[in-house]
C-alpha positions as CSV (number, residue, x, y, z in Angstrom):
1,X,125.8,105.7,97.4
2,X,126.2,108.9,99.4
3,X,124.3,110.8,97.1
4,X,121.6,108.4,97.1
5,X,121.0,108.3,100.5
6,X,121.2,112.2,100.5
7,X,118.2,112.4,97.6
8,X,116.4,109.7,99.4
9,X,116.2,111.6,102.7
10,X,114.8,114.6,100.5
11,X,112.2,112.3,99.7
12,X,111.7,111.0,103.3
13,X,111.2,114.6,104.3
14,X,108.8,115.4,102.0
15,X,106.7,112.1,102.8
16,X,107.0,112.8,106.6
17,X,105.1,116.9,105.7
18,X,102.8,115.3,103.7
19,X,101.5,112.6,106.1
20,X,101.5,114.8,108.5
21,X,99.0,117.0,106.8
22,X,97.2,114.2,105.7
23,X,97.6,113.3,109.2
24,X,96.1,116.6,110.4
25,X,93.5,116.9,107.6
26,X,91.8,112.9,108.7
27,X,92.0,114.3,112.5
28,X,90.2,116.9,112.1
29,X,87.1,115.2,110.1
30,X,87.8,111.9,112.5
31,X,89.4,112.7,115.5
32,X,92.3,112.0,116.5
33,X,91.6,109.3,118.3
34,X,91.0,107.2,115.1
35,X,93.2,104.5,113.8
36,X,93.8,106.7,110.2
37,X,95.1,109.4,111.7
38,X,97.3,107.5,113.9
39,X,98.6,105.6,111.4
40,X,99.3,109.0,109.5
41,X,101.4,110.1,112.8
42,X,103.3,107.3,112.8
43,X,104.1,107.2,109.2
44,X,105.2,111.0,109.8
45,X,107.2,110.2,112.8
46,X,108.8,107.4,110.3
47,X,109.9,109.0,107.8
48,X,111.4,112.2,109.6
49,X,113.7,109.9,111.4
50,X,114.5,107.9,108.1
51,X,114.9,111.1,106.9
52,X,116.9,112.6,109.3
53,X,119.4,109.1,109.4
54,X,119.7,109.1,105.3
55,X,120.6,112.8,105.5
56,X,123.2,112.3,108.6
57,X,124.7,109.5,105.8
58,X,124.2,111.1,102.8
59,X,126.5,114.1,104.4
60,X,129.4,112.3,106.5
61,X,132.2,113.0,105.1
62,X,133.6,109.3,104.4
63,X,137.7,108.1,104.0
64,X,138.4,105.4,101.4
65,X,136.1,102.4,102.2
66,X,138.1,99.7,100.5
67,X,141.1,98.1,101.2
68,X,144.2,98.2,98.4
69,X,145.5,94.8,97.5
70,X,149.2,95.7,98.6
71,X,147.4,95.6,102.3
72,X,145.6,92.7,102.4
């Protein structure tokens, strides 16, 4: 699962750069002060921090998860 979420914030990252040019691209025709690029931002802004969580997961360094049945 760790490897997963490790991929997956690879993925997020590369979202985040390209809404954020997309971002920058629909400003600059716009304005910034339209609802598109705004929404670009935000999407950005979402996915670096998913991003940036799924990495901090995906590279924890995690003990044995489950319990043996001799301690339950």
């Amino acid at each position: 699962m760790q490897k997963f979420s490790y991929v997956m914030s690879w993925v997020c990252l590369v979202l985040a750069v390209v809404s954020a040019v997309f971002c920058y691209l629909k400003g600059q025709t716009l304005g910034f002060n339209h609802v598109i690029p705004a929404s670009a931002g935000a999407t950005a802004f979402f996915f670096m921090t998913a991003g940036g969580v799924l990495m901090t997961i995906g590279t924890t360094n995690l003990p044995k998860l489950h319990f043996d049945k001799d301690e339950l």
